[in-house]
GUGU-807114 format. One line per 3 residues: number of its first residue (from 1); their letters; for each residue z, y, x of N, C-alpha, C. Coordinates in nm, 4 decimals, padded with zeros to 6 digits, always signed. Layout:
<recs>
NUM	a	Z,Y,X,Z,Y,X,Z,Y,X; ...
</recs>
This chain:
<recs>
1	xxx	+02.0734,-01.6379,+00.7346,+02.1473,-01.5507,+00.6455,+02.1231,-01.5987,+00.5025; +02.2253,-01.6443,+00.4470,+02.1977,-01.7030,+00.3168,+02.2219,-01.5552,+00.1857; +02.2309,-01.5953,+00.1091,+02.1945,-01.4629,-00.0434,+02.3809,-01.4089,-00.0700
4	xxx	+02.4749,-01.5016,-00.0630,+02.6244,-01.4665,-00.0389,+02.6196,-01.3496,+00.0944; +02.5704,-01.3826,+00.2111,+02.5445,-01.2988,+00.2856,+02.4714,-01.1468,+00.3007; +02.4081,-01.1367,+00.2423,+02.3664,-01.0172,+00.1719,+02.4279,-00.9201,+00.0601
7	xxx	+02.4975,-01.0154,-00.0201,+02.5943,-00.9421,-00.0780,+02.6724,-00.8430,-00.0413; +02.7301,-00.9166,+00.0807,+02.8320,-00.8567,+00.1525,+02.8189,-00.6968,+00.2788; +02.6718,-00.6914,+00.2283,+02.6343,-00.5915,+00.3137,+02.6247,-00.4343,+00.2329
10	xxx	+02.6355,-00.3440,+00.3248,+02.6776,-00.2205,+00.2680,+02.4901,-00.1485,+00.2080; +02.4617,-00.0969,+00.1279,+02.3582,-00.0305,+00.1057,+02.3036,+00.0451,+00.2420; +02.4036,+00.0846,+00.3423,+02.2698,+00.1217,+00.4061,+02.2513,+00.0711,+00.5446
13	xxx	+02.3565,-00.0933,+00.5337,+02.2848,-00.2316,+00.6040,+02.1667,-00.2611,+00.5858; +02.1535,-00.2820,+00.3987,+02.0344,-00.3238,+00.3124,+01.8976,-00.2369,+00.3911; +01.9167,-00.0844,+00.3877,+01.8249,-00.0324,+00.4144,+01.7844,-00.0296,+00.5157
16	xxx	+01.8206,-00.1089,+00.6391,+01.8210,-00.0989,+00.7462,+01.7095,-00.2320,+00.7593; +01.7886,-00.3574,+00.7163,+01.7540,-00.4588,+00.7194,+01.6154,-00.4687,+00.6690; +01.5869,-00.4161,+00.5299,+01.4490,-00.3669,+00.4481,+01.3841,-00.2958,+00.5668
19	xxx	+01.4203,-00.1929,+00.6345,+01.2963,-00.1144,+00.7310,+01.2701,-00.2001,+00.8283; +01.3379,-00.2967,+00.8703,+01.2787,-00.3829,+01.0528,+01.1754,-00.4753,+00.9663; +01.2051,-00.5460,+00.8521,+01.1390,-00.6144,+00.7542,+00.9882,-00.6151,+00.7055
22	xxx	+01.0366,-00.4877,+00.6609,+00.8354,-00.3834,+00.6664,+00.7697,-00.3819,+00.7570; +00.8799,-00.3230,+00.8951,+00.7613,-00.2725,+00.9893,+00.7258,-00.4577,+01.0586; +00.7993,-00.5305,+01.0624,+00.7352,-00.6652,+01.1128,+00.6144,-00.7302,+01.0116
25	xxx	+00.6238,-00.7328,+00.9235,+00.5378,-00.7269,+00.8044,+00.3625,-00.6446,+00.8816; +00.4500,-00.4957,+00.8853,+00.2908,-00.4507,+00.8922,+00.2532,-00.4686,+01.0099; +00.3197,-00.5181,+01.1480,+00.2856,-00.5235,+01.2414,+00.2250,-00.6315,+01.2614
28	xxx	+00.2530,-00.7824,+01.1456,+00.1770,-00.8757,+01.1779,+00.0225,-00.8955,+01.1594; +00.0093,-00.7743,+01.0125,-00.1115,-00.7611,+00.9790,-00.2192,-00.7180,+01.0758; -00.3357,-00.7858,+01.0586,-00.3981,-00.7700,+01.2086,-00.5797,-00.7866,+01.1127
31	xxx	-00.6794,-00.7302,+01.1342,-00.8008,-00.6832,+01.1133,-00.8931,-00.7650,+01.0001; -00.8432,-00.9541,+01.0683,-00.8663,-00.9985,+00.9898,-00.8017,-01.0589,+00.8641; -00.6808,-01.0404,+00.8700,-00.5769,-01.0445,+00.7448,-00.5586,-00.9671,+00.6464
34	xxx	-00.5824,-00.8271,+00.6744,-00.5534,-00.7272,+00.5688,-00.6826,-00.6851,+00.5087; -00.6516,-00.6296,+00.3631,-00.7323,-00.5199,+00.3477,-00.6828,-00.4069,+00.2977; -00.6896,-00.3526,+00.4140,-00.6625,-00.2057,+00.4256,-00.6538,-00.1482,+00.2832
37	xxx	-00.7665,-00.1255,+00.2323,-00.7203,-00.0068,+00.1282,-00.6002,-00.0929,+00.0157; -00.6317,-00.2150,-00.0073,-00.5101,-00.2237,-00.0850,-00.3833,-00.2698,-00.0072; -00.4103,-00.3145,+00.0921,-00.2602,-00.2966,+00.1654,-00.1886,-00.1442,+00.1785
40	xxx	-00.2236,-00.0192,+00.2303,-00.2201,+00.0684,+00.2199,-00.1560,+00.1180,+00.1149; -00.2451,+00.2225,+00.0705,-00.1904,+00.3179,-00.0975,-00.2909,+00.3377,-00.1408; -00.2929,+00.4555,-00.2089,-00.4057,+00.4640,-00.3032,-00.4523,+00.6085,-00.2723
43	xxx	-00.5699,+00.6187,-00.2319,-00.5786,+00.7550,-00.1396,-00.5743,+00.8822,-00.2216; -00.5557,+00.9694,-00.0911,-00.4592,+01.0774,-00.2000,-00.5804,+01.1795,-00.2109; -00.7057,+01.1222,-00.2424,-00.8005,+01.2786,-00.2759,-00.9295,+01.1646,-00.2554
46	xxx	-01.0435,+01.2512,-00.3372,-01.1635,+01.1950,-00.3213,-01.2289,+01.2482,-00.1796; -01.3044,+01.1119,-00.1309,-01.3358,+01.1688,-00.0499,-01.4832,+01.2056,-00.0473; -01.5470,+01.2198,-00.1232,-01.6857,+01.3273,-00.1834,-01.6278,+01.4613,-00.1716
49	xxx	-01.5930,+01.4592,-00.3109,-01.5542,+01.6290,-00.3423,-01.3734,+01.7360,-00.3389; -01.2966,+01.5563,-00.2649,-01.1235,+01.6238,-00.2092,-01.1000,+01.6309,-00.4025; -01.1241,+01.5920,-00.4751,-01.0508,+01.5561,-00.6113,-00.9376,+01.5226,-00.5891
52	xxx	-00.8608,+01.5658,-00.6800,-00.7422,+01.4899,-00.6919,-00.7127,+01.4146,-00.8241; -00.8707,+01.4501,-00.9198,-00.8826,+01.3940,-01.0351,-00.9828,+01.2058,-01.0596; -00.8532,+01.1149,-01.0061,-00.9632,+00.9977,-01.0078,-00.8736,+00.8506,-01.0643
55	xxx	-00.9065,+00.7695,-01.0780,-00.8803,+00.6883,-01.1039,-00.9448,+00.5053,-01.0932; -00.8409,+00.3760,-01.0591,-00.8448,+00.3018,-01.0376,-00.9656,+00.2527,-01.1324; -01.0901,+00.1595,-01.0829,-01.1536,+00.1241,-01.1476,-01.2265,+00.0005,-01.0861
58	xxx	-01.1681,-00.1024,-01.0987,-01.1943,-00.2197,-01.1007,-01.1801,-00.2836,-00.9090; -01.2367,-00.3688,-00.9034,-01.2773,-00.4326,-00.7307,-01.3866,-00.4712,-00.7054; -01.4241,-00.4510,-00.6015,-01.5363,-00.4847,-00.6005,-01.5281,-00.5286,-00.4292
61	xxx	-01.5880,-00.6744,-00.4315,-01.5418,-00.7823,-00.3024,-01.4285,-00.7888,-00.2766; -01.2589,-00.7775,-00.3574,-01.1401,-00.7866,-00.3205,-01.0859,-00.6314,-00.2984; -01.1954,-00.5844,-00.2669,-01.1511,-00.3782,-00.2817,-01.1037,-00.2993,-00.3786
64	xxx	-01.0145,-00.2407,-00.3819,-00.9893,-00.1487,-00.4981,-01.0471,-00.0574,-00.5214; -01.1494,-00.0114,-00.6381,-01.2506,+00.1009,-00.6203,-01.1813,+00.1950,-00.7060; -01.2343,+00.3255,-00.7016,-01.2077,+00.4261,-00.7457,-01.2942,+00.5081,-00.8065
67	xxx	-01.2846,+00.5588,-00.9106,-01.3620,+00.7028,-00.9664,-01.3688,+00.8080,-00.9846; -01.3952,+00.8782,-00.9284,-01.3694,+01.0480,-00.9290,-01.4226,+01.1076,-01.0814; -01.3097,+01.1349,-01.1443,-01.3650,+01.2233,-01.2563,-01.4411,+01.3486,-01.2435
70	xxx	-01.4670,+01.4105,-01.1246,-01.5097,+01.5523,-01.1030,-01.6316,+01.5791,-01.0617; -01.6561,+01.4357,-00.9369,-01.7846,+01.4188,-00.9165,-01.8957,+01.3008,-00.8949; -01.7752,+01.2123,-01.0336,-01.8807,+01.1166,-01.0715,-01.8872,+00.9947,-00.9622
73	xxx	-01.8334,+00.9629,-00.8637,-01.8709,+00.9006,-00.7671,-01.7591,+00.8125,-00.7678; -01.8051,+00.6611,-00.7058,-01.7347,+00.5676,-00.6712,-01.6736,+00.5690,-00.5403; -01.5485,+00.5352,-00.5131,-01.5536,+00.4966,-00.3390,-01.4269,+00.3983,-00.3853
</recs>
């Protein structure tokens, strides 16, 4: 399928085409390929104190770490 070919497709070809896309994507990912938390998202609460007050703070070994403003803690 060349990029003329795509053109020609309706928005919710596109979206179709985009979802088999992803899920082959995440299905190839396998234990030792990924890392999880940044493949993933960005979790939705601390998991110390269930904050919802935190923020991105640096990596640490390729990890995305986090800081809880509420109770001080890294994860």
């Amino acid at each position: 399928m060349t990029l003329d070919d795509l053109k020609k497709l309706t928005p919710v070809e596109l979206d179709f085409i985009s979802a088999h896309i992803y899920k082959l994507v995440k299905d190839r990912v396998t234990e030792d390929t990924k890392n999880e938390e940044n493949f993933n998202h960005d979790p939705d609460c601390c998991p110390h104190c269930g904050s919802l007050s935190f923020i991105k703070y640096g990596f640490n070994k390729g990890k995305q770490k986090y800081y809880c403003k509420d109770c001080n803690k890294f994860f």
